[in-house]
PAZA-111818 format. One record per residue (C-alpha): residue in three letters; y, z, x negated. Coordinates in steps of 0.2 Angstrom, whole numbers, plus 5000, padded with zeros to 4 digits. Last residue first. Layout:
BEGIN
ALAYZX;...
//
This chain:
BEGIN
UNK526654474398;UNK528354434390;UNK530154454397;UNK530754474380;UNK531854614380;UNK530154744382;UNK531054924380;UNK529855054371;UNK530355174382;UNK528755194392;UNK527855204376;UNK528955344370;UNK528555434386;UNK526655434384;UNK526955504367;UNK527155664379;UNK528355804370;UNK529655804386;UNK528755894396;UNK527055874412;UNK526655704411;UNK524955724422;UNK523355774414;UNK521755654413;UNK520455724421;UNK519655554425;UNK520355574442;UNK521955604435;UNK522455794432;UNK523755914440;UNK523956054431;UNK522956214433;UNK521756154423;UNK519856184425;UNK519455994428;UNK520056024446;UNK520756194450;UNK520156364455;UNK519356434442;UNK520856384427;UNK522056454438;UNK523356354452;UNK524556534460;UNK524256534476;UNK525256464492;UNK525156484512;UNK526156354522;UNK527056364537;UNK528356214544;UNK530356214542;UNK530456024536;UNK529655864538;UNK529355834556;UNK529455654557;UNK530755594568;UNK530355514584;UNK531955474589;UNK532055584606;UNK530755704606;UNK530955714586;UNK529055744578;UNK527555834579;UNK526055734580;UNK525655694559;UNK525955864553;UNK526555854535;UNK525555944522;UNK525455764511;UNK527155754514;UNK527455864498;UNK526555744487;UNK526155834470;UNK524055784472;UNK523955684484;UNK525255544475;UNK524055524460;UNK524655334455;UNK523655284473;UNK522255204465;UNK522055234447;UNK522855224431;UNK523855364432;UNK525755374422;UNK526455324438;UNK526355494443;UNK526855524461;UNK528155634470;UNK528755614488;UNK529655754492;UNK529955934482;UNK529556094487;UNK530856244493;UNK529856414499;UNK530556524511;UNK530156704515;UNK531256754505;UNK533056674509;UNK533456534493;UNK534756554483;UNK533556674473;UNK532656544463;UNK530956554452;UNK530456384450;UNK528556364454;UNK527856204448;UNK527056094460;UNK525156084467;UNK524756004483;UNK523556034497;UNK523255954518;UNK523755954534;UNK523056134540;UNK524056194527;UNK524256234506;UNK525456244493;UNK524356274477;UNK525656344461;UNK525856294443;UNK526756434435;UNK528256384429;UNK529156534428;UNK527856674434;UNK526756694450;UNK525856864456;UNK526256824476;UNK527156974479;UNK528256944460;UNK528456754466;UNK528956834484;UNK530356944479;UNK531156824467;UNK531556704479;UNK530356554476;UNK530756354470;UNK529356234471;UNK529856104457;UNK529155954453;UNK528655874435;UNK529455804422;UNK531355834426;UNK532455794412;UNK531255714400;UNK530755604416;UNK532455544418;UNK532955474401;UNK530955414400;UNK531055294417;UNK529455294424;UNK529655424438;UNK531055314442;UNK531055314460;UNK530155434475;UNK531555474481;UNK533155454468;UNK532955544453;UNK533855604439;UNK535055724447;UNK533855784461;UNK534255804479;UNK533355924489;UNK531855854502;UNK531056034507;UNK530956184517;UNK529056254518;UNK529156434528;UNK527856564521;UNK526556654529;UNK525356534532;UNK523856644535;UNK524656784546;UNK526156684550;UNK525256564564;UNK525356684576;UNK527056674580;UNK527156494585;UNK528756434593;UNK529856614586;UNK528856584570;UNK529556394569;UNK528156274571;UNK528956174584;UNK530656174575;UNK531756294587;UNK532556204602;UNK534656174600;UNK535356074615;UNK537055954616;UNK537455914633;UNK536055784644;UNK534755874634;UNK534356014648;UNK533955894660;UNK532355854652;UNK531255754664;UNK532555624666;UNK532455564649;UNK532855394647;UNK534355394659;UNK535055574658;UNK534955534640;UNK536055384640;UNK537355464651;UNK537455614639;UNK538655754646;UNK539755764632;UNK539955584631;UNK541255534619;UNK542055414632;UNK541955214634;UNK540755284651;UNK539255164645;UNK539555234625;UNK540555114613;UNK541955244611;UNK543655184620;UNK545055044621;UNK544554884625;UNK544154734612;UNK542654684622;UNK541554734606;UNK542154894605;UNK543054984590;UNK544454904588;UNK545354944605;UNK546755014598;UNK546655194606;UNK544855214599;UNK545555144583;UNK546055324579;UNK546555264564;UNK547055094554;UNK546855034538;UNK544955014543;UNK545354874554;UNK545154734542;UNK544354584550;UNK545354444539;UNK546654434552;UNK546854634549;UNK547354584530;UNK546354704521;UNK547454854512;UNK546455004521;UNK544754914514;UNK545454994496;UNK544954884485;UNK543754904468;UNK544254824450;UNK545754684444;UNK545354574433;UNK543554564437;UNK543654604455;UNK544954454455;UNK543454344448;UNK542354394460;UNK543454344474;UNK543654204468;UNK542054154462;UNK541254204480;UNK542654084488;UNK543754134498;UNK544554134517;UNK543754314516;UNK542854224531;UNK541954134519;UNK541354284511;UNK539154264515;UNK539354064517;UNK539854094496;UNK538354194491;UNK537254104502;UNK537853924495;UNK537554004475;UNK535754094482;UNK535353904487;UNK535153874505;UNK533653834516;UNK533953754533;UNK535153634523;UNK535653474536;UNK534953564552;UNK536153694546;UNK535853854557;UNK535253934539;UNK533554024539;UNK532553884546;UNK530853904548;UNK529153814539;UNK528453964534;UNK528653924518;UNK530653874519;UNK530654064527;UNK529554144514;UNK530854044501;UNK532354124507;UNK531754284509;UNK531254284489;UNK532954214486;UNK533854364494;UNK532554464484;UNK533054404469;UNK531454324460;UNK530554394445;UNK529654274434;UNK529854314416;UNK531554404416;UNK533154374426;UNK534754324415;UNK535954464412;UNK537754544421;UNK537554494437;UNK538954534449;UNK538754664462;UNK540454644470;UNK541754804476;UNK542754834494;UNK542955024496;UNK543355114513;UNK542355264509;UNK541855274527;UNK539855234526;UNK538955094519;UNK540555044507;UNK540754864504;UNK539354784491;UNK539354604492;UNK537954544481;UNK537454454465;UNK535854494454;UNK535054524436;UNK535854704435;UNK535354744450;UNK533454724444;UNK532554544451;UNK531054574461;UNK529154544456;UNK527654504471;UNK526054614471;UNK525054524484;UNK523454594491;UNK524354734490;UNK523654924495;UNK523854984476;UNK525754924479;UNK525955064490;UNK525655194476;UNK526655104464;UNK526354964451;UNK528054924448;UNK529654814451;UNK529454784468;UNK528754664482;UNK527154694492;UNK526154594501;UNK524754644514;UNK523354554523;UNK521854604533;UNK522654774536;UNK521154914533;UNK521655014518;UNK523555024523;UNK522855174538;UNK522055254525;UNK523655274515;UNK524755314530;UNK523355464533;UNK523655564518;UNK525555504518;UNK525755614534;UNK527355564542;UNK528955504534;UNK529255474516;UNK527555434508;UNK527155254515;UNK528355164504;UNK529955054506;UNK530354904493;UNK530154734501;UNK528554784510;UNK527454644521;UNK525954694534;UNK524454624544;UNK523354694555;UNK524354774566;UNK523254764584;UNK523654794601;UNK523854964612;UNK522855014602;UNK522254934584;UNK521455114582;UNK521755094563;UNK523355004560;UNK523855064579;UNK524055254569;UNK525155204556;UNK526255104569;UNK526055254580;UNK526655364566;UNK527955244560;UNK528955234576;UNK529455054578;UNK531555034572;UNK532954984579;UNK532954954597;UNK533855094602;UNK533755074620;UNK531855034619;UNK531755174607;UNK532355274621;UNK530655264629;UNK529955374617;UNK527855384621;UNK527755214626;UNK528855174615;UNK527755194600;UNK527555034593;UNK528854914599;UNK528354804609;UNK529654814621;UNK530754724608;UNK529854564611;UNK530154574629;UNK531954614625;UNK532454454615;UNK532454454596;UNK533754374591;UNK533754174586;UNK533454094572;UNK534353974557;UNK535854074561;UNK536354104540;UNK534854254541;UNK535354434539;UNK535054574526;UNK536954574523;UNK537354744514;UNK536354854526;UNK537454864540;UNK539154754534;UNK538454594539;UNK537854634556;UNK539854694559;UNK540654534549;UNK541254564535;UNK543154534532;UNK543154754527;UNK542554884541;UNK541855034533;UNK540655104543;UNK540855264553;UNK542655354555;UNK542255554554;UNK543755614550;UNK544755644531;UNK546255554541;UNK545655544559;UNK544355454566;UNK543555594575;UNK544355754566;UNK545355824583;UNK544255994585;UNK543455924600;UNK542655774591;UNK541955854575;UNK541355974585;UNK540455844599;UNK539955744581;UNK538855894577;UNK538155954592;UNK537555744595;UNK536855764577;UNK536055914580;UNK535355854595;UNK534755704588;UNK533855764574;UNK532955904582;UNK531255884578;UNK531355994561;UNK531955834549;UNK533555784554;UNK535055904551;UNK534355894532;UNK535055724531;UNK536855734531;UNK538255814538;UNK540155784530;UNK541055884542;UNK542855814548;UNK544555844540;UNK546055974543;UNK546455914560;UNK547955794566;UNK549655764571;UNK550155824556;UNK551455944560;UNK549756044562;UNK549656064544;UNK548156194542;UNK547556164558;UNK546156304564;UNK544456244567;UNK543556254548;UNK544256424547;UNK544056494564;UNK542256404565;UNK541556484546;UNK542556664550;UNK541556654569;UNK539956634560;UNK540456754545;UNK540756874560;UNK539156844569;UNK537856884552;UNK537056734548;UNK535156744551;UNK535056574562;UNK534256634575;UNK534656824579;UNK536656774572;UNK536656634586;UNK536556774600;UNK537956874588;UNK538956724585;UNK538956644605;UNK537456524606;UNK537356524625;UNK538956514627;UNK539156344619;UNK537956274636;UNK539256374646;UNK540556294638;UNK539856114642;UNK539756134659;UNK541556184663;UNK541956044652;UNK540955924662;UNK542055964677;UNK541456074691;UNK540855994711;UNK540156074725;UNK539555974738;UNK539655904756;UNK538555794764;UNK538955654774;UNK537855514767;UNK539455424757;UNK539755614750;UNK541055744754;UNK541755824739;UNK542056014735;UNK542856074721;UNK542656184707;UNK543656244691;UNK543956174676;UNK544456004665;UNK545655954678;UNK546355774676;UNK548055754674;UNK548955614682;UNK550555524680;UNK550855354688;UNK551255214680;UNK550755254665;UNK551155194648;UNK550855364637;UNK552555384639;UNK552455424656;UNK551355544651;UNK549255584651;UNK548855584635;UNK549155484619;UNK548855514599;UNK550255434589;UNK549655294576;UNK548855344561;UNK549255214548;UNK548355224533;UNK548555324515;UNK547855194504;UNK546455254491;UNK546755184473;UNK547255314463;UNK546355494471;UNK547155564483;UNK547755724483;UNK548855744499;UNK548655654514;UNK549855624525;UNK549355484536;UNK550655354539;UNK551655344555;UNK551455324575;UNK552255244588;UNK552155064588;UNK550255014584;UNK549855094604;UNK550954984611;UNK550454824601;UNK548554884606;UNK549054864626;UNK548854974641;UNK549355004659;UNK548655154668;UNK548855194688;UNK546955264687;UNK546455274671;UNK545855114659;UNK544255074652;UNK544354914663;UNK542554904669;UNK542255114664;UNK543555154677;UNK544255334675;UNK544755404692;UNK545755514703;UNK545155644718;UNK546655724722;UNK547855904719;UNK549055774717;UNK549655824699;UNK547955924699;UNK546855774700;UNK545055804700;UNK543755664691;UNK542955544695;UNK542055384687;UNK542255214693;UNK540855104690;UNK539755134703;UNK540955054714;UNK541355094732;UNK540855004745;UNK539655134754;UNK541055274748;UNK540955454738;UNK539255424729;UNK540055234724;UNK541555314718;UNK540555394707;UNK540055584700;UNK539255614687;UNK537355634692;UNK536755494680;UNK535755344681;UNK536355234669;UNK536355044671;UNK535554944656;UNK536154814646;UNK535154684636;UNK534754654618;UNK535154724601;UNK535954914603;UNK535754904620;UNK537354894630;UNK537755014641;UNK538054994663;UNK539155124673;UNK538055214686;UNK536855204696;UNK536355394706;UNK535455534697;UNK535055664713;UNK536255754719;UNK536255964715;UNK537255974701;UNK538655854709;UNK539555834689;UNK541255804688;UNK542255674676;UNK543555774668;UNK542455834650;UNK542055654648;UNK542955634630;UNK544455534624;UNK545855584636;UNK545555764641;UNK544455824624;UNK545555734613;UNK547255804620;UNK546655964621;UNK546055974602;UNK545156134602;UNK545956284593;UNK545856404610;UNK544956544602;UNK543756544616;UNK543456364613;UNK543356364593;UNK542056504593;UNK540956434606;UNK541156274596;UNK540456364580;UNK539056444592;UNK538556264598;UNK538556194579;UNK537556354574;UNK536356334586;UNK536056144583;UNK535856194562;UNK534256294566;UNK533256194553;UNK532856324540;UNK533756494543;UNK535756464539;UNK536656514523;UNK538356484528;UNK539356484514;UNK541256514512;UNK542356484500;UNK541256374492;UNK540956354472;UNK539156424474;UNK539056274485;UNK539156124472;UNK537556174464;UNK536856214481;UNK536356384485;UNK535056374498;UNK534956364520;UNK536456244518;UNK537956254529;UNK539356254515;UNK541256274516;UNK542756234507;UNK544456294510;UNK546056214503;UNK545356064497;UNK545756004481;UNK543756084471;UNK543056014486;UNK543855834483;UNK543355824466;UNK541555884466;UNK541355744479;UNK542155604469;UNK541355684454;UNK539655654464;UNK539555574478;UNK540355514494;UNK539655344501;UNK537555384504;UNK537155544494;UNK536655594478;UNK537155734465;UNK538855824470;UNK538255774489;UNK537055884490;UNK536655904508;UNK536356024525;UNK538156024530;UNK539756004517;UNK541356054526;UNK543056024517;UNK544556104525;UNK546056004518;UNK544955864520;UNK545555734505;UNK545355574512;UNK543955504500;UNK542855624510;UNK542955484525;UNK541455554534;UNK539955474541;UNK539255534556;UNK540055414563;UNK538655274564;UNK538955204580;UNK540155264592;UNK540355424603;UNK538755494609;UNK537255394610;UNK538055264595;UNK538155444586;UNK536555494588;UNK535655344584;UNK536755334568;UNK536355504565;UNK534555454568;UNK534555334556;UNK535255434543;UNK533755444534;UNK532155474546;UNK531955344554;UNK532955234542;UNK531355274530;UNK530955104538;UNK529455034547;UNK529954884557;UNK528754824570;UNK529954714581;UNK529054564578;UNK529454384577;UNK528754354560;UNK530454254555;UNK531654354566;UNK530954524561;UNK530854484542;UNK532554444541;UNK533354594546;UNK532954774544;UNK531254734537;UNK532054634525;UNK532954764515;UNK532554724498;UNK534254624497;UNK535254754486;UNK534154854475;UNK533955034481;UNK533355064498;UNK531655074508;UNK531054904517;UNK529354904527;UNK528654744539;UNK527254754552;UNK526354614557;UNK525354624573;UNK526854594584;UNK526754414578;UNK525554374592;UNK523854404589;UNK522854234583;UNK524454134580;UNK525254264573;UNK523854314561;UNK523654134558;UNK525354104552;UNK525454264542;UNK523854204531;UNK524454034530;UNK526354044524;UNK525654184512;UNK524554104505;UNK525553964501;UNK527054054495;UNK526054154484;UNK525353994476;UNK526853914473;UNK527454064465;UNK526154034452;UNK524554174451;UNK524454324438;UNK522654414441;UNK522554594448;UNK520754664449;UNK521654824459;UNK520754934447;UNK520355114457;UNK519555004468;UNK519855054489;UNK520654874492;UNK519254794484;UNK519354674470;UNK520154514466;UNK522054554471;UNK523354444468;UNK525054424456;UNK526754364454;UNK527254384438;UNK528754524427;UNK527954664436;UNK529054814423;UNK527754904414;UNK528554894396;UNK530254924406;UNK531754834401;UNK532654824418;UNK532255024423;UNK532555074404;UNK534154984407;UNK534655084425;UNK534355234413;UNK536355234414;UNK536455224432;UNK534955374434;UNK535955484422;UNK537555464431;UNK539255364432;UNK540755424438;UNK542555344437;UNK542855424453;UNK541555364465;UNK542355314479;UNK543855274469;UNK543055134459;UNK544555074445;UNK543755204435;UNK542355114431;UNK540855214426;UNK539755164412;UNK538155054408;UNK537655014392;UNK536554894382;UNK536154754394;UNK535354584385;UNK536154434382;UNK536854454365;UNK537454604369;UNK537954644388;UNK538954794393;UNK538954844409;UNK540454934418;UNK539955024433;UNK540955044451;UNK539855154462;UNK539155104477;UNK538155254482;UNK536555234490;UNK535155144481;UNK535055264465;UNK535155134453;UNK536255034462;UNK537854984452;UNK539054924456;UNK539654774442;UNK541254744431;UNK540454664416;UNK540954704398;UNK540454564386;UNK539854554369;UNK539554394359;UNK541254374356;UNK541554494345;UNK542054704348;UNK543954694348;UNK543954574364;UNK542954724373;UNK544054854367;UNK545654754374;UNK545054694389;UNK544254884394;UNK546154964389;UNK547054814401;UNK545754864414;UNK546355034414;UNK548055014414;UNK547854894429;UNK546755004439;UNK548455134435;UNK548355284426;UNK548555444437;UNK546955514433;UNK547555534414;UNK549155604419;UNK548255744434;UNK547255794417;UNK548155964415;UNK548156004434;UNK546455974434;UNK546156104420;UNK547256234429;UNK546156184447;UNK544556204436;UNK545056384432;UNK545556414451;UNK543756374456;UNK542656474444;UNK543856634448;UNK543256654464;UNK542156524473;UNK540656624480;UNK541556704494;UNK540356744508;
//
């Protein structure tokens, strides 16, 4: 569907118009904010900062300070990843820091953890230490640390403990993250697949064919946001959309593919079918880089194989009916995988020790000397080109000593080490028949796009606009829906395979991963929430204790995170052992799961801290409420979290308030409490947040003063420009080739066989009873109506939900007027058709309703939605309540969440795609009388912009006082 037309080509005249005023230099611009800000006095100061108010973007910010206190915050144009932009939740970034009802003192609990009034009384520092230091120390040394569970969310720099520190201090692997169900299982995915974490896309590129699946980037997203995103659409040659609605940004598309909720696996397969049969893969890729040679004994039982690392201790062998020079010989090694020759009309061999074929001789210096800088076109000032070296195959050229060329079809027979005789087909044969089964018109049926826009949507996306390039027109830029229906890693492992075949893995405008800057690798997931070596990893029997794996043993691959809902659940059964005990820096129990049941399961921990900036939901849970430093009050290393490539600082721009403590120093302090070293230092276990700051960069070969001050003067860097002694491979592409991307410095993906692994080795391993999973597999949500039919007669409508709001980020800033004058209360939106069936006007208040439980939200009439589909809003509370919980039931879309359907694989809450009935709210059949949502005393929620309540809220409190 065209939905660009004329819209587009007018904003291409008036970019074409501003192209001078882009162009400016980082110098110019600096020169310009120097000269304004020395023009305004002395007691003003503009600061270059990155801001995080929405916890995923790192955009550059300027921040005015007056007087000592923060009176603006604007975008710096020096910041390329995000364009000079700056939102409405960045700006209220000062109502955030200002706030009347900002937690300013540690504070503890007096009454019961079920009281409406929490009792809090403020409490010293040294106090909160103290208690903390004992109760945790008897917890562990009555249950083991396993019974303390730890939660991080985003936003704010340090508040992810969870992720890093608290682990190694408590010793316990039972971190609850939204990471579960935000990315993390991309990254799960992808580290499965291919590599860790490249599922995200370098939009700052320039994609010639730009591919936006299930997200809103022009209003939040984790790297590429924003104007930066709106920018590089409205350049690119063709833009298309995979979005069951009509994004803001995607009724500018070319062409939109409005799939049915949660059925983006079929329409990955059938796009590939399309590409295969139309002969536009990348033939190079999929010989070389992939496993699509190595052949497959159907009918042999799994056998050991090459060995994988886990993701933070141990190796495992795979099991895996590819075959081995170990099935072929007694003394063969398992190592050695095989594949058809048809130089030699031969068994030949890829060997997963050496990562070399048979007969092949290689070396990065090689591979660095043939090639030339990418050729992008439309970047925006500041972004590096890059060098892309030449992509190799199977020639003399390549550096073999022999040439080869491994089959990618047919069928051949083999005789085994037992004497039998089999038939044998490449995994290429394998994998087209599995894209067959989703060919455009058997896709069409599930995903309700007509079969020629399916096959229009893969032929565009698929076919090289510029193929003197050496490369393909960009990668797909998928984000979180992908995730939520209980098939987030196949989709994911769907998605990466197109990426891959097509020629966009780490490619210019490719899916590339994380940023790779002088950082270390820990240090560049999740900004640096890891301890200076004062303790040692977790060791795999720890890890085994993962809650949950007992139900998904993949998680003892992964390693990463303890699946909430058993966590949840062992707080109350206290089965297999018991959680009793619990820490939050940031994080909440309303974004995964059933939030009705989390908040039971928080009422019966013996002991529970939180730290934030509010009194929220989970905070009513605390027996500590502990108060955080704003980012505006902090400093941190920000690089890109995904493939933007930039390099920027968070510097603090104003002096901390009352007694909030940086998060970094928080950690810190818990450690020294709890008696444990956090720095490796015998002579300073426990480092001030100056020595931190400094230990973090030191392999910059800098200071953090210097390199802070160079920020200053001169704004973001381009990670493509890092000295490569310094760490900096991100100049460089297809790193696969160079050996950058493993840890042994070979060349290859980071999966057992070093290939993108279309038949799956890993989940042949864990998973044996599903062979069907090994290559990428689509299965319908498990409450889809094709799964359960009969459930349609009284939840006759499908719930999608989780769309991105300008003003919001979450479940954050509820509190903040700017943002809750825009957007007071959430919106269901309807198709027009079902609002007029259903009897339901403009802004009616409507009951959503299922087996799980029953919200209100405001009904927003919407046709870029399919009828028959709802679209509700996540995680909403009021923080305007004065009683337990802040009103969470009552708007909380994951209050209808099932609580035992989830991923197969990951474990991924089932959040989106499931029935609900709905009703308009009336006087007779709501609370109090009133269709809106009330307090438990009946007071009514903010529900417009008129409510005195939000002039107190923005009454800001410089002071710092109680």
């Amino acid at each position: 569907m065209n939905r660009r037309a004329l819209s587009r080509r007018s904003f291409m005249k008036l970019s074409a118009a501003t192209a001078v005023v882009a162009g400016l230099s980082t110098n110019a611009t600096v020169a310009f904010a120097e000269a304004d800000a020395g023009a305004q006095g002395s007691d003003i100061k503009r600061i270059r900062t990155c801001c995080r108010g929405c916890g995923k973007m790192e955009c550059g910010v300027w921040v005015t300070v007056e007087n000592g206190r923060a009176v603006k915050v604007e975008g710096d144009t020096s910041c390329f990843t995000s364009g000079g932009n700056c939102c409405a939740k960045s700006q209220s970034s000062i109502q955030a820091a200002y706030h009347p009802d900002r937690v300013l003192y540690p504070l503890k609990r007096t009454n019961p953890k079920d009281a409406d009034d929490p009792g809090w009384v403020r409490i010293s520092w040294d106090e909160a230490y103290a208690t903390m230091a004992e109760k945790y120390g008897e917890i562990m040394d009555k249950f083991g640390g396993e019974a303390i569970m730890m939660m991080s969310g985003t936003s704010r720099c340090w508040c992810m403990g969870a992720y890093g520190v608290f682990p190694l201090l408590f010793r316990s692997p039972n971190r609850v993250t939204p990471y579960q169900v935000c990315k993390g299982p991309r990254h799960f995915a992808t580290l499965m697949n291919s590599a860790y974490a490249f599922s995200w896309q370098a939009t700052v590129d320039q994609p010639e064919v730009m591919v936006r699946w299930g997200g809103s980037t022009e209003m939040s997203n984790y790297d590429d946001s924003c104007r930066q995103t709106v920018d590089m659409a409205m350049y690119a040659d063709k833009f298309i959309t995979v979005d069951p609605r009509l994004t803001n940004l995607g009724k500018e598309s070319d062409i939109w593919q409005p799939l049915y909720p949660q059925t983006d696996g079929a329409l990955a397969l059938s796009w590939m079918h399309v590409i295969i049969e139309k002969d536009l893969w990348d033939h190079q890729f999929v010989q070389k880089w992939t496993d699509a040679p190595f052949l497959v004994v159907e009918d042999m039982e799994p056998t050991p194989g090459p060995f994988g690392a886990k993701f933070q201790a141990g190796v495992f062998q795979t099991q895996t009916r590819l075959l081995k020079e170990s099935d072929l010989v007694a003394d063969g090694s398992p190592l050695k995988m095989m594949c058809w020759d048809k130089i030699g009309n031969r068994l030949t061999y890829f060997d997963t020790e050496t990562m070399l074929w048979e007969g092949e001789t290689w070396s990065a210096e090689a591979g660095l000397v043939r090639g030339k800088e990418a050729q992008q076109k439309h970047l925006f000032p500041g972004v590096a080109q890059g060098w892309v070296p030449d992509q190799t195959g199977f020639t003399q050229a390549d550096g073999f000593a022999a040439e080869i060329d491994p089959a990618l079809e047919g069928s051949y027979e083999v005789t085994l080490a037992d004497g039998s005789t089999h038939a044998v087909r490449p995994v290429w044969e394998h994998f087209k028949e599995r894209c067959a089964q989703y060919a455009p018109d058997k896709a069409a049926a599930i995903t309700h796009i007509p079969a020629e826009q399916i096959e229009e949507a893969a032929t565009t996306y698929a076919t090289r606009l510029r193929p003197e390039t050496g490369y393909g027109n960009g990668g797909i830029g998928y984000m979180l829906a992908i995730e939520h229906g209980c098939n987030a890693i196949q989709n994911s492992r769907a998605l990466d395979c197109l990426v891959g075949i097509t020629g966009n893995w780490d490619t210019p405008a490719g899916n590339r991963g994380g940023t790779t800057s002088f950082l270390t690798a820990p240090q560049v997931n999740f900004a640096g929430n890891i301890n200076m070596g004062g303790t040692e990893p977790l060791d795999e029997a720890t890890l085994a204790k993962l809650a949950g794996i007992d139900k998904f043993p993949v998680l003892n691959w992964w390693q990463y995170w303890a699946d909430a809902n058993a966590t949840y659940e062992q707080m109350q059964t206290h089965d297999p052992y018991p959680i009793v005990a619990g820490i939050a820096q940031s994080g909440d129990f309303m974004n995964m799961a059933n939030s009705l049941y989390n908040w039971e399961s928080f009422k019966g921990l013996d002991f529970f801290v939180c730290i934030d900036f509010w009194h929220t939901p989970l905070s009513d849970r605390a027996d500590l409420l502990l108060p955080c430093a704003h980012w505006l009050e902090i400093n941190a290393t920000r690089p890109s979290q995904g493939s933007s490539g930039g390099m920027g600082y968070n510097v603090q721009c104003v002096e901390r308030p009352g007694e909030v403590e940086y998060d970094l120093n928080f950690d810190i302090n818990l450690y020294k409490a709890m008696g444990v070293p956090f720095s490796a230092d015998p002579d300073n276990p426990w480092p001030t947040e100056e020595e931190y700051c400094d230990w973090y960069v030191q392999a910059s070969g800098k200071t953090w003063k210097e390199l802070t001050d160079d920020f200053q003067a001169n704004g973001w860097a381009d990670c493509k420009t890092m000295d490569p002694a310094y760490g900096g491979t991100w100049g460089f592409y297809r790193r696969y080739q160079l050996g950058m991307l493993r840890p042994d410095m070979k060349p290859g993906m980071q999966t057992p066989t070093g290939k993108m692994e279309l038949w799956n080795t890993t989940m042949e391993t864990f998973f044996p009873e599903n062979p069907d999973d090994i290559l990428p597999n689509y299965a319908e949500a498990p409450l889809s109506r094709t799964e359960r039919p009969e459930l349609e007669e009284e939840y006759p409508l499908i719930c999608n939900t989780g769309r991105r709001i300008p003003v919001y980020f979450h479940s954050e800033h509820r509190q903040l007027p700017w943002c809750r004058e825009q957007w007071p209360v959430p919106r269901m939106e309807i198709h027009p058709s079902d609002a007029e069936k259903y009897g339901i006007e403009q802004g009616d208040w409507v009951w959503i309703e299922n087996e799980n439980g029953k919200i209100r939200q405001v009904a927003d009439i919407y046709a870029g939605i399919e009828p028959g589909v709802i679209n509700c809003e996540h995680q909403w509370w009021y923080p305007e309540l004065n009683q337990s919980g802040h009103g969470f039931e009552l708007s909380g879309v994951n209050c209808l969440v099932s609580r035992d359907l989830r991923d197969r694989h990951s474990a991924t809450s089932y959040l989106r795609a499931y029935p609900v009935k709905i009703y308009k709210a009336t006087a007779e059949n709501s609370p109090f009388g009133n269709p809106c949502p009330c307090g438990n005393d009946g007071t009514e929620i903010i529900h417009d912009a008129t409510d005195p309540r939000l002039k107190e809220w923005a009454k800001l409190n410089f002071e710092g006082e109680e």
